[in-house]
C-alpha positions in Angstrom: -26.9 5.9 -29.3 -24.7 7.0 -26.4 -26.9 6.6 -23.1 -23.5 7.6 -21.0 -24.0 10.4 -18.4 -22.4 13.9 -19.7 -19.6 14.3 -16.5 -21.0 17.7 -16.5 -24.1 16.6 -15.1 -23.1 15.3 -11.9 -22.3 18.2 -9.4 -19.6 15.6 -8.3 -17.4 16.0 -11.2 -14.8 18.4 -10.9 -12.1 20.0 -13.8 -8.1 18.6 -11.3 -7.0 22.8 -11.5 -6.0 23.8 -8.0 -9.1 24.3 -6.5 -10.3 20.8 -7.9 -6.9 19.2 -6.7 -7.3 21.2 -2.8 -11.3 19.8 -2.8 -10.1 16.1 -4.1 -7.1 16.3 -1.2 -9.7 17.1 1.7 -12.4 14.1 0.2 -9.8 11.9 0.7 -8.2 13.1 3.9 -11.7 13.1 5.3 -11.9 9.6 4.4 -13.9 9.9 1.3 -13.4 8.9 -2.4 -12.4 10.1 -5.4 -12.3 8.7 -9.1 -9.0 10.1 -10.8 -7.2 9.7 -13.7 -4.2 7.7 -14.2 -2.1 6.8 -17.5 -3.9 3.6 -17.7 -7.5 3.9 -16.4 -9.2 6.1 -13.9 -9.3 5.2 -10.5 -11.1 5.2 -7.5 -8.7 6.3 -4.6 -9.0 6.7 -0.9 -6.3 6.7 2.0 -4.7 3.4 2.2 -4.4 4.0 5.6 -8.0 3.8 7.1 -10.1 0.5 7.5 -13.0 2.7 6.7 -11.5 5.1 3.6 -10.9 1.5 2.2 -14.5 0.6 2.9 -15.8 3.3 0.9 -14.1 1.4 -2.3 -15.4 -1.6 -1.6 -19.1 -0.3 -0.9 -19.1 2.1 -3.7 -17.7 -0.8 -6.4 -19.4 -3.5 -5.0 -16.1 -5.6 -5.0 -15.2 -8.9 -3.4 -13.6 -8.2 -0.1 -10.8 -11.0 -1.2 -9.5 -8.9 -4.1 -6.5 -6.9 -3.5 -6.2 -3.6 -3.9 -3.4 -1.5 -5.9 -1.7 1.5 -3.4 -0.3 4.5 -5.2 2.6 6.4 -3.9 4.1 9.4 -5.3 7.9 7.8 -5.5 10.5 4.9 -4.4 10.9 5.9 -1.2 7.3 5.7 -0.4 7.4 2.4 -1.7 10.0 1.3 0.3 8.0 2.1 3.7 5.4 0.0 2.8 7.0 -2.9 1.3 10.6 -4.8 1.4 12.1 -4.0 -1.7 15.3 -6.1 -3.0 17.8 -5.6 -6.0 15.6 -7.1 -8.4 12.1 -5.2 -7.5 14.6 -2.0 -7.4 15.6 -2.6 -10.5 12.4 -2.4 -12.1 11.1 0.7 -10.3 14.4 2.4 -12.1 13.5 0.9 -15.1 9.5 1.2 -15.1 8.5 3.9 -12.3 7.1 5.9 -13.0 4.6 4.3 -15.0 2.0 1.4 -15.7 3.6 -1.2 -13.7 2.6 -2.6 -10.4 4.8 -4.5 -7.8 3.6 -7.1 -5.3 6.4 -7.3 -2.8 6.5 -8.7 1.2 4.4 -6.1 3.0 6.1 -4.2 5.9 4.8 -5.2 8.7 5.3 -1.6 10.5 3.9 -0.6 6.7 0.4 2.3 8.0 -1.9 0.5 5.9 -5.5 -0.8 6.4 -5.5 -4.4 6.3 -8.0 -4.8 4.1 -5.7 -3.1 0.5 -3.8 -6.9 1.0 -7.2 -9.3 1.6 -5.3 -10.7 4.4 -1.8 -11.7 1.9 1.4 -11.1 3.3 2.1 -9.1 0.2 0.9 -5.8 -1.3 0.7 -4.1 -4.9 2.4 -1.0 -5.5 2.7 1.3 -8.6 4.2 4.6 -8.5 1.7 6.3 -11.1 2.7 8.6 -14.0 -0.2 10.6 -14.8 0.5 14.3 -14.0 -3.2 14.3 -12.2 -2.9 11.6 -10.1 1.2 12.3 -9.5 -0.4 15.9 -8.2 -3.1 14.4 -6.2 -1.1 12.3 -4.2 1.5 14.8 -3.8 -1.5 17.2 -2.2 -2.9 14.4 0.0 0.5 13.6 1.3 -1.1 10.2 1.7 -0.8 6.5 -0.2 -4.0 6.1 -2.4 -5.9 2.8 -2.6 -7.5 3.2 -6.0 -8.6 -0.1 -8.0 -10.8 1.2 -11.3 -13.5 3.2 -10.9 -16.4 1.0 -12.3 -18.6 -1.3 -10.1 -16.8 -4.8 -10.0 -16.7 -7.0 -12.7 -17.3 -4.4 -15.1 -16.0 -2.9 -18.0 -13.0 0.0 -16.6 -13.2 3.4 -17.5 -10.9 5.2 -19.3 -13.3 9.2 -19.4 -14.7 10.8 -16.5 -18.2 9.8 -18.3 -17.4 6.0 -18.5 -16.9 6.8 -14.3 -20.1 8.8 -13.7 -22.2 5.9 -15.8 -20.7 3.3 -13.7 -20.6 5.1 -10.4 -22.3 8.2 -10.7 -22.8 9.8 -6.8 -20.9 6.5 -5.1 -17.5 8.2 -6.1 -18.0 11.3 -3.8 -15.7 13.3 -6.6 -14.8 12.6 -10.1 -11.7 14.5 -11.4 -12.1 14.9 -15.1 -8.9 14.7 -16.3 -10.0 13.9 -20.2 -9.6 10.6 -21.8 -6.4 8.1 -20.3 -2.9 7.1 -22.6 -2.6 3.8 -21.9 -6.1 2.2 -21.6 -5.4 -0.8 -20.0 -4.6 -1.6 -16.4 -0.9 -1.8 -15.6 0.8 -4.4 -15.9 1.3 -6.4 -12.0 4.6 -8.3 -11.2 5.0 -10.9 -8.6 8.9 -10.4 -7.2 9.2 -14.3 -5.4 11.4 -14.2 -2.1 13.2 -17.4 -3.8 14.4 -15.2 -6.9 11.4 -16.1 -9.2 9.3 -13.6 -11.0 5.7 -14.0 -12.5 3.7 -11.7 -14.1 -0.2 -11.7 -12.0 -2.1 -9.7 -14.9 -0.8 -8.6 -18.3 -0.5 -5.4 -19.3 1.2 -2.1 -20.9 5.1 -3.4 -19.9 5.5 -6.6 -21.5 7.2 -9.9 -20.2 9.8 -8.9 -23.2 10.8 -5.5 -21.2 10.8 -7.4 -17.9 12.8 -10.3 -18.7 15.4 -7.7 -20.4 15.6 -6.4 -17.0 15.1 -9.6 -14.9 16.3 -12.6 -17.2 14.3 -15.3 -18.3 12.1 -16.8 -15.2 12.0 -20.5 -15.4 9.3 -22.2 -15.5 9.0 -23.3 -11.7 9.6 -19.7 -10.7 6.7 -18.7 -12.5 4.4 -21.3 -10.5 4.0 -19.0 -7.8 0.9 -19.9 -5.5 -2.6 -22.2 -6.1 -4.3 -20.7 -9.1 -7.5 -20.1 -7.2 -5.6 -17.7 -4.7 -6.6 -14.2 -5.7 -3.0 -12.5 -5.2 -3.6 -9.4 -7.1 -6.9 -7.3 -8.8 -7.9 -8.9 -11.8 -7.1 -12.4 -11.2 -11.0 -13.6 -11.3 -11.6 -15.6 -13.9 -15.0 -13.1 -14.8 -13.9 -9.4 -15.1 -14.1 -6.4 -17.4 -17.7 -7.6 -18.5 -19.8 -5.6 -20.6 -23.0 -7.3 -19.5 -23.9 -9.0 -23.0 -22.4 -12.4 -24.3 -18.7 -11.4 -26.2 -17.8 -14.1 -29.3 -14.1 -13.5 -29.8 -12.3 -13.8 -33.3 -14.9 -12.6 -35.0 -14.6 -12.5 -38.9 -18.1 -10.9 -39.3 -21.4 -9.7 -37.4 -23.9 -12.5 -36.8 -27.4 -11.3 -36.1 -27.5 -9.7 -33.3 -24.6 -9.0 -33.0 -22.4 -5.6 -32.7 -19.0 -6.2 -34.1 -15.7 -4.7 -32.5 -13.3 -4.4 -35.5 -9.5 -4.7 -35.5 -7.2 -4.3 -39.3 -9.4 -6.1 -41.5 -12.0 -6.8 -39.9 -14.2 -2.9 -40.1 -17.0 -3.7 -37.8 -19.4 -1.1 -36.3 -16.3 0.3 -34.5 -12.6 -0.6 -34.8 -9.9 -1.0 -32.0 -7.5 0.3 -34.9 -8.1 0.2 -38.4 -4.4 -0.1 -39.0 -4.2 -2.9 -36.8 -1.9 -0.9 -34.1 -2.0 -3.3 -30.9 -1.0 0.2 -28.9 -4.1 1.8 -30.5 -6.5 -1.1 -30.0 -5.1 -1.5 -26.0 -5.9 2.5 -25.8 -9.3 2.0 -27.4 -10.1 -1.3 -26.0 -12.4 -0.5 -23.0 -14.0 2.9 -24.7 -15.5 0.2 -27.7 -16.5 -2.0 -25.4 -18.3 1.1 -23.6 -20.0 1.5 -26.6 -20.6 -1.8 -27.6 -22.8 -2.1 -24.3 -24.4 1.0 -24.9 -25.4 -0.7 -28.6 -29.0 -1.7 -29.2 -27.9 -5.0 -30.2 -27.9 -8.2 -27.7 -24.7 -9.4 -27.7 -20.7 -8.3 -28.9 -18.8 -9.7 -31.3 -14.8 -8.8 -31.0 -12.1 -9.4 -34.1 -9.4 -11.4 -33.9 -6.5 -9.6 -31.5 -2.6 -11.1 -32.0 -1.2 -12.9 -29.2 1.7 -11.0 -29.1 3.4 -7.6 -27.1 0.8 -5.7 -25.4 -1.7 -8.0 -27.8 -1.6 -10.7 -24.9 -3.0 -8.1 -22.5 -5.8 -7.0 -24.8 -6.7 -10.6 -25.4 -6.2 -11.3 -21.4 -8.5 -8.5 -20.7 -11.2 -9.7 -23.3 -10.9 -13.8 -22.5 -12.5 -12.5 -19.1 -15.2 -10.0 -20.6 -16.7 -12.9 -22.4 -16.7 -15.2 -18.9 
């Protein structure tokens, strides 16, 4: 049984056609919120230019005030006000933006942003996002967008306007429903080091394969980076994504109680992909779990995923959901 909330029963949720896009624009340059789609999940933006917009996020999540948040601009050159940009982290924006990768580069520090989207780090995340709703939104609002995923903290991200109006409901003062997202996991982040090191912060849809074919190999020491328990970008604590049941990963079979995520093989109550498509299963990931929660059984059971391409994000995002 689906106990989600329709999106049409909220009065907040709103169809991104011009008059949705013109509403959104004004939320957000009063200082409001709004949950938006991207490629990867939806998000909940406000101006990343106002100690208080950024508030809203935090209040209306429920998220730890030392977690980063991702800003959204609407091309490189809005980057590059923000943040000091080299040859290296240029040369990814050519090859990536726009799309599901995020940059953490040396913040300006002229950059007009509240200091609370960096959780006091010298750095900041930036993605230049390719989903036409959010690519208009920004380009109405004129402004960057803080927007981290639209789900209270710790919980499982959305990837449908519904998945956002169960999790949020009112506390996003405007959903735009812009249908089901591509990608369905977060975007990949990228640590560029000042000392010519790289390090991937979170896994995701560009894998370290694509990146080092643009970068080179980092070396081991370059992909040290800072002290483990430093939270340097969103998604970094160790408990995330959770469903709010127990998850037993590589699952072969349901054990009482249980409600089995399939992948291949393994059918379960609902597969990631019955084919065993990692592109599928990363798309699919966060809608099963959904359901999953929604299941009358106690606890989730999740097949085996490969540790390999976009297969070390799924497994990433599913080690922490069973924290």
């Amino acid at each position: 049984m689906n106990t989600q909330t329709p999106p049409n029963a909220l009065a907040n949720v709103k169809i991104p056609d011009a008059a949705g896009l013109a509403e959104a624009a004004s939320v957000l340059m009063a200082g409001g919120t709004v949950a938006v789609p991207t490629e990867t999940v939806y998000g909940l933006a406000a101006r990343a230019d106002r100690a208080e917009a950024v508030a809203g996020i935090y209040r209306a999540k429920g998220r730890p005030d030392f977690n980063p948040l991702i800003v959204h601009v609407r091309d490189l050159a809005a980057a590059e006000a923000l943040a000091v940009f080299d040859a290296r982290s240029r040369a990814l924006a050519a090859a990536f933006w726009p799309g599901p990768l995020t940059l953490v580069l040396p913040r300006r520090e002229d950059a007009p942003l509240a200091a609370a989207v960096s959780a006091g780090l010298p750095t900041v995340a930036l993605r230049v996002p390719a989903h036409p709703v959010m690519r208009a939104l920004l380009a109405a609002a004129g402004l960057p967008l803080a927007a981290p995923s639209a789900n209270r903290s710790g919980g499982v991200s959305p990837t449908s306007a519904a998945h956002v109006a169960a999790s949020l409901g009112s506390r996003a003062n405007l959903i735009l429903d812009g249908g089901r997202t591509e990608r369905g996991l977060e975007s990949t982040i990228v640590a560029v080091r000042p000392h010519g090191g790289w390090q991937i912060l979170r896994p995701g849809p560009i894998t370290e394969a694509a990146l080092a074919a643009v970068l080179g190999e980092a070396s081991t020491e370059q992909r040290r980076g800072i002290e483990a328990d430093t939270i340097e970008a969103p998604g970094q604590l160790a408990s995330h994504y959770a469903p709010g049941k127990p998850v037993r990963l590589g699952a072969v079979a349901a054990e009482p109680g249980e409600f089995l995520i399939g992948f291949g093989r393994v059918a379960g109550a609902i597969s990631l992909s019955p084919s065993g498509d990692l592109a599928e299963a990363a798309a699919r990931l966060y809608a099963c779990l959904h359901e999953a929660a929604a299941a009358p059984e106690p606890c989730i059971a999740v097949a085996l995923i490969p540790q390999e391409g976009i297969g070390v994000a799924i497994n990433d995002r599913l080690r922490r959901a069973a924290v």
